[in-house]
N, C-alpha and C positions, 0 to 999 in steps of 0.2 A: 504494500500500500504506500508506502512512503519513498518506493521509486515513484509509482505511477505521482505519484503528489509532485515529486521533485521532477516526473519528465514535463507533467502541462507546468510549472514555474517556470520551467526550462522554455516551453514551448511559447504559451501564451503572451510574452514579451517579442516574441520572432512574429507570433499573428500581427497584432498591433504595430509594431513598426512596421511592417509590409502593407499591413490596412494603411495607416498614413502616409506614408509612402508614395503608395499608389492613389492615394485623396491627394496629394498635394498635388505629382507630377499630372494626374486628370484633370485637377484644377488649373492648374497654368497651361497648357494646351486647350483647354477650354475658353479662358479666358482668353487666346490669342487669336483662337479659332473666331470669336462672338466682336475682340476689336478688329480684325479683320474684316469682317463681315460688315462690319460698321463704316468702316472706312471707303469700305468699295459701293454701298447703300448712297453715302455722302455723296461721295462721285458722280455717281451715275443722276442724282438729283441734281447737284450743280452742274452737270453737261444741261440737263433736262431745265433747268433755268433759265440758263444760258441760250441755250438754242431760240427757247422761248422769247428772253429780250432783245437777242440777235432779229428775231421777225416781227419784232413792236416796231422793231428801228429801221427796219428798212419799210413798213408800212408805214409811218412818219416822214420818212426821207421821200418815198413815192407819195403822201400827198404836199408833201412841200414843193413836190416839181409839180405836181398838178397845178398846184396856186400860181407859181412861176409863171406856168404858157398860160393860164385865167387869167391871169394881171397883165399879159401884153395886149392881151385884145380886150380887154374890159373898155366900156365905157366911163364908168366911174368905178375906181380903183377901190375907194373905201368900201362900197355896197358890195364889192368882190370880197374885200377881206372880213368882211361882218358876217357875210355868207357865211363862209369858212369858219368861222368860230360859232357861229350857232349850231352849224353840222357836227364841228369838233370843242366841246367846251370844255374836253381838258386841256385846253391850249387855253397859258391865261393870258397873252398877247399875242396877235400879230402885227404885222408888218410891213411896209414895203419902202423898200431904200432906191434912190434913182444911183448912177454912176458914183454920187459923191461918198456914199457910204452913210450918208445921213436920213432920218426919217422924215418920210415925205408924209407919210397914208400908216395908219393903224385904226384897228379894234380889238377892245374898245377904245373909243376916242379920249385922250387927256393930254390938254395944251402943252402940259410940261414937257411931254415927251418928245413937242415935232423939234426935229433937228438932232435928236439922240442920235449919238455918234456909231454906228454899228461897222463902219470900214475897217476901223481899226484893230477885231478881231479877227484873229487868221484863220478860221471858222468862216466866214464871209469872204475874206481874201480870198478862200483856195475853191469856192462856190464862184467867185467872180472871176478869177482865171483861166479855172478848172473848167467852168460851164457846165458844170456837173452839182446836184444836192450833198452839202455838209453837214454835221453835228458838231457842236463845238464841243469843248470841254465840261463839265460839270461845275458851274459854278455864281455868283450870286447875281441872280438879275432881275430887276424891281422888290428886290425886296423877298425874292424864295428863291432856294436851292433849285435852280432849272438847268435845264438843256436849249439848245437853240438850234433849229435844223434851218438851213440858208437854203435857198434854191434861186438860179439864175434863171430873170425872164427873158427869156433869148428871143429876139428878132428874129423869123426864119433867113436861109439863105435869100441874098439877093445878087441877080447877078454873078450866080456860080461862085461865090466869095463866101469867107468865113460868115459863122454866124455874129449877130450883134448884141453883147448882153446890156441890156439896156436899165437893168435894175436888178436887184434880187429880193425876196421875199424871206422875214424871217418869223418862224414859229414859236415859240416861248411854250416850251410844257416843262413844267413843276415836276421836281423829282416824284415826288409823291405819285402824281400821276401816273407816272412813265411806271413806277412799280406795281400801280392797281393794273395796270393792263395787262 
């Protein structure tokens, strides 16, 4: 009796430490396996974000060219850009700048604003070069974290010669916004 006594003393300290043992090493394989898992979940949401704000922006950028060739043939430019923001009222200003980079035309209408300097964003610059629609950078204008998408109002060809950008049009949406869509 007092072997078998002294084999399980003997033994039951070997169960136990094999028992935790093999709970610890489970556990950390467990746990790499679940941060793993976690990590790759992450990923694939932020591609799937991604991808998502990648096609807000270029839907923003395509109606910012739309506004563009609106605004060369409009009759009156303002009722063009009023238009535009009642269709789009997450846009909290529009725009429209001639050559000088300065506002001519916006909605909504506020005196302070005509002659805002919008040239001298390189945002606008590379819209007015480019003849192609830009986004600027992220950063403060009137007063909210916004974006600014530019689109040039191009003169079609005349006379087999370049096109003519005669103004550019600019969008104002509120970050906020850009992220509810």
């Amino acid at each position: 009796m007092k072997i078998q006594f002294r084999l399980m003393l003997a033994i039951i300290p070997v169960f136990v430490i094999v028992h935790l043992l093999t709970s610890v090493i489970t556990g950390i394989y467990s746990t790499r396996a679940l941060e793993e898992q976690a990590r790759e979940n992450a990923q694939l949401l932020s591609h799937s974000y991604s991808d998502q704000l990648d096609s807000t922006i270029d839907q923003y950028l395509n109606i910012s060219q739309d506004l563009g060739s609106a605004v060369i043939t409009a009759i009156h430019i303002e009722t063009t850009l009023q238009a535009v923001r009642k269709r789009y009222p997450q846009f909290s200003h529009v725009f429209y700048t001639p050559t000088s980079g300065k506002v001519l035309e916006m909605a909504p209408y506020k005196a302070g604003l005509i002659g805002y300097e919008f040239g001298e964003i390189s945002a606008w610059q590379r819209a007015f070069n480019g003849k192609s629609p830009t986004m600027s950078a992220a950063g403060d204008y009137f007063g909210q974290k916004s974006v600014v998408f530019f689109a040039p109002a191009i003169l079609s060809y005349v006379y087999n010669q370049e096109p003519t950008v005669e103004g550019v049009v600019a969008l104002v949406l509120p970050l906020t916004n850009l992220f509810k869509d």
